[in-house]
N, C-alpha and C positions, 0 to 999 in steps of 0.2 A: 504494500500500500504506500503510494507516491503519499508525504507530507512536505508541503513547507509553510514555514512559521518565521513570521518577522518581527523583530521587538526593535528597543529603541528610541520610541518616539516619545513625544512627551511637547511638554510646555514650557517654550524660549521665548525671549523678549528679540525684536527686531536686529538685526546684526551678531545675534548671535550665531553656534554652529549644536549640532547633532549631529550624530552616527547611526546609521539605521545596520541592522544585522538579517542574514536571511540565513535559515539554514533550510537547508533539501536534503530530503533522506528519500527514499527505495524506489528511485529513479535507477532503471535496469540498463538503461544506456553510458555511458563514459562521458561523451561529448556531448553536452547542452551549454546553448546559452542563456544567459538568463537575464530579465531586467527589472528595473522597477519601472511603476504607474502611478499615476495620483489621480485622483477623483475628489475634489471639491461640491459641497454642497451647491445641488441644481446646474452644477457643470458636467460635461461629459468627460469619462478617463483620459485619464494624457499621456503619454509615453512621456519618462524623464530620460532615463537612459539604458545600455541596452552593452552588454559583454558578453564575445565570445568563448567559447572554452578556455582556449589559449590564456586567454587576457590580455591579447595583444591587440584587438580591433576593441574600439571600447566607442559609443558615440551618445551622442546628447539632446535633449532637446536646446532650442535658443535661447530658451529661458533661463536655462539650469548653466549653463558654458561657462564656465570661469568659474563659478561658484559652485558645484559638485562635481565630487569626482567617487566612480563606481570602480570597484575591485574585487577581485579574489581569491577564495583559497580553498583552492580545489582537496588537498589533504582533509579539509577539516566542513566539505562541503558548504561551504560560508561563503555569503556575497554579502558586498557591505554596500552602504554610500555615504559618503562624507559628503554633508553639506555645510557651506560655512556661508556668511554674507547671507543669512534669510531672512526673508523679506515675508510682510503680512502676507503676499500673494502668494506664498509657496505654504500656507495653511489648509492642509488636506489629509485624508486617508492615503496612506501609502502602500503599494501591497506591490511584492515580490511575485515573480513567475521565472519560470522554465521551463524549455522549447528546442528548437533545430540547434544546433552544433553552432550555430554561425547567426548574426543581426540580419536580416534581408531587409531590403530597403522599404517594407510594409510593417519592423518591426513596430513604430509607434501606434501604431493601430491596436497591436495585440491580440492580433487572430492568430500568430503565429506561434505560440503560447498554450500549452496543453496543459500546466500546473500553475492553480495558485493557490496565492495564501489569503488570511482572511483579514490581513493588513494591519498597519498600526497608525496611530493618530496622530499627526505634527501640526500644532497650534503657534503661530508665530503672533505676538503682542507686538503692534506698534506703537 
């Protein structure tokens, strides 16, 4: 039974930073990639950003650029995202997935995406 579970989140004042964690367990494949999503109240999901297995191709949405960065660790099944520089706009549910080996360029959509979690909540005070 495929599980992932994302913790992490919580409540920061404006300019601060968080760390979100994801772990993935009894995914029977080697190779996934995996991203996060946020979903804001009455908004639709948004792709943030998106890693391949490797960890070598990594991308972003425009919003998040400069201000997060996605990693991880394949040993310990864990995808992170460091986000620093956040902004009241970036207050939303956050939820982890994994998917194909690799980002394809419909990654922000998140159809490509076969597992997720049931997310965590980042609250940013301005």
């Amino acid at each position: 039974q495929v599980q992932v579970v994302e913790s992490g989140g919580g409540l920061v004042q404006a300019g601060g930073s968080l760390r979100l964690s994801c772990t993935a367990s009894g995914l029977t494949s080697d190779d996934y990639a995996m991203g996060w999503f946020r979903q804001a109240p009455g908004k639709e999901r948004e792709g943030v950003s998106c890693i391949t297995w490797s960890g070598r191709s990594t991308y972003y949405a425009d919003s998040v650029k400069g201000r997060f960065t996605i990693s991880r660790d394949n040993a310990k099944n864990t995808l992170y995202l460091q986000m620093n520089s956040l902004k009241a706009a970036d207050t939303a549910m956050y939820y982890c997935a994994a998917g194909w080996d690799y980002c394809p360029g419909s990654w922000p959509l998140g159809t490509d995406f076969g597992y997720w979690g049931q997310g965590t909540q980042v609250t940013v005070s301005s």
